[in-house]
C-alpha positions in Angstrom: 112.9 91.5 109.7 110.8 88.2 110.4 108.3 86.6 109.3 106.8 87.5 112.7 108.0 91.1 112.5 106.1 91.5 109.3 102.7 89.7 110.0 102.8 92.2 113.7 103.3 95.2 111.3 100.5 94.0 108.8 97.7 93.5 111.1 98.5 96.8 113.6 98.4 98.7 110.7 94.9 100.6 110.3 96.0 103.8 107.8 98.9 103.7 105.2 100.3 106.9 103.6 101.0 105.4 99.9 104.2 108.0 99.0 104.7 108.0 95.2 101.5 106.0 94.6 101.0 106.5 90.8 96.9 107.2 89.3 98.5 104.9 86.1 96.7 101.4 86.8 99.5 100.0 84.6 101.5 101.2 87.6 103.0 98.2 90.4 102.0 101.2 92.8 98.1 101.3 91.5 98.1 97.5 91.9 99.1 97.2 95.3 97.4 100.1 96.4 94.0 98.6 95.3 94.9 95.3 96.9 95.4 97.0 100.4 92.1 98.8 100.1 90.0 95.7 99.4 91.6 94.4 102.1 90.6 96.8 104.6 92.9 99.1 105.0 93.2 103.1 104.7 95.5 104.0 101.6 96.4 107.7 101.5 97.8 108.3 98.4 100.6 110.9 98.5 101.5 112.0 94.9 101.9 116.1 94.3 100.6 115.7 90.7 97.1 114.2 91.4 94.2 115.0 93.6 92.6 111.8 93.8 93.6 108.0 92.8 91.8 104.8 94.1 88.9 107.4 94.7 91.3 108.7 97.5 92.3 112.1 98.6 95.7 112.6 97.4 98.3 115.0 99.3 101.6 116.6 98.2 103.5 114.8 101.2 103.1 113.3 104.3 103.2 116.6 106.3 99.6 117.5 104.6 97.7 114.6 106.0 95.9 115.9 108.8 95.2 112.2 110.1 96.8 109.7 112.2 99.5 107.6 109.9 100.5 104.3 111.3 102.5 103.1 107.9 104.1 105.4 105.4 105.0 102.8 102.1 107.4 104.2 100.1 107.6 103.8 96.1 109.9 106.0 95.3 113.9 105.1 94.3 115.8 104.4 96.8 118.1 107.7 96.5 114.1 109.8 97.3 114.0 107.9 100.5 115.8 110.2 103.3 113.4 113.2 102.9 110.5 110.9 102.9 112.0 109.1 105.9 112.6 112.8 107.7 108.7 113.4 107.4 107.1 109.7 108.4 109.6 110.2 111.5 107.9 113.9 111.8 104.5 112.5 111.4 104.8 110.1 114.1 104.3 107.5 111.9 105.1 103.5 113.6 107.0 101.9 110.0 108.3 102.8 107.1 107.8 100.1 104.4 109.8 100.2 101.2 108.8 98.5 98.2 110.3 95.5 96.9 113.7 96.7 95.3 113.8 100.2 97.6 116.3 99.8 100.2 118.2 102.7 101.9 120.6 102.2 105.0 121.1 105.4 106.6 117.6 106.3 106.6 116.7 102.7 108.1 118.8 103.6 110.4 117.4 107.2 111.1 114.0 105.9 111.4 115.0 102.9 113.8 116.8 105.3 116.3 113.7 107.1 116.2 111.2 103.9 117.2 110.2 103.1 113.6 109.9 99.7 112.3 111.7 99.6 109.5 110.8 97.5 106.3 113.1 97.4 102.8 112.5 95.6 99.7 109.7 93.8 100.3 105.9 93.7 98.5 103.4 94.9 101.4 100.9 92.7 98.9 103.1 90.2 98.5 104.2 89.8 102.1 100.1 90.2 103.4 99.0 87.7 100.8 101.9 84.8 101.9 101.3 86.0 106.1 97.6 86.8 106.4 95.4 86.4 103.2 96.1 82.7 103.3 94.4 81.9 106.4 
């Protein structure tokens, strides 16, 4: 994925379901999370232990969000990722992001065959902090 890729990706994005976003602000999760919301976007947190984090309505998974997801961002290990691929592809979601250090072939591949951008092991906060937050 380019550099291009990843800034086109960043700014479509509007709504991003957060899948294994942690309520622990000691958490990489928490961090980034917070970052994308004072940036301006929607973070859904999707966590089936809590019912809110970030002051966000948390779901049990992605299938529960009644609204419109246009990223699902996945920080979970890499052997969780099928499943969650299987629902972002049944939400209609446009990308699956993995966190830096989540990477999973076959379901890359899965979610490409079925139109989805496809990101693995990359910071979303890193990457819109180096492509967008600098200008």
């Amino acid at each position: 994925m380019t550099d291009q890729d990843l800034e086109r990706i960043l700014r479509s994005t509007k709504t991003i379901a957060s899948v294994g976003l942690s309520s622990d602000p000691a958490k990489v999760s928490h961090g980034v999370a917070e970052y994308l919301l004072s940036q301006g976007y929607r973070v859904i947190p999707v966590n089936p232990g809590a019912d809110l984090i970030l002051g966000q309505k948390a779901y049990a998974d992605l299938a529960a969000i009644p609204d419109k997801v246009d990223v699902v961002q996945i920080f979970r290990p890499s052997e969780d990722v099928p499943p969650i691929v299987d629902q972002a592809i049944q939400i209609g979601a446009k990308a699956v992001w993995m966190q830096q250090g989540i990477a999973h072939e076959g379901a890359a591949a899965k979610a490409r065959a079925a139109g989805l951008n496809v990101v693995m092991d990359h910071c979303m906060r890193s990457e819109h902090r180096r492509l967008i937050a600098h200008m």
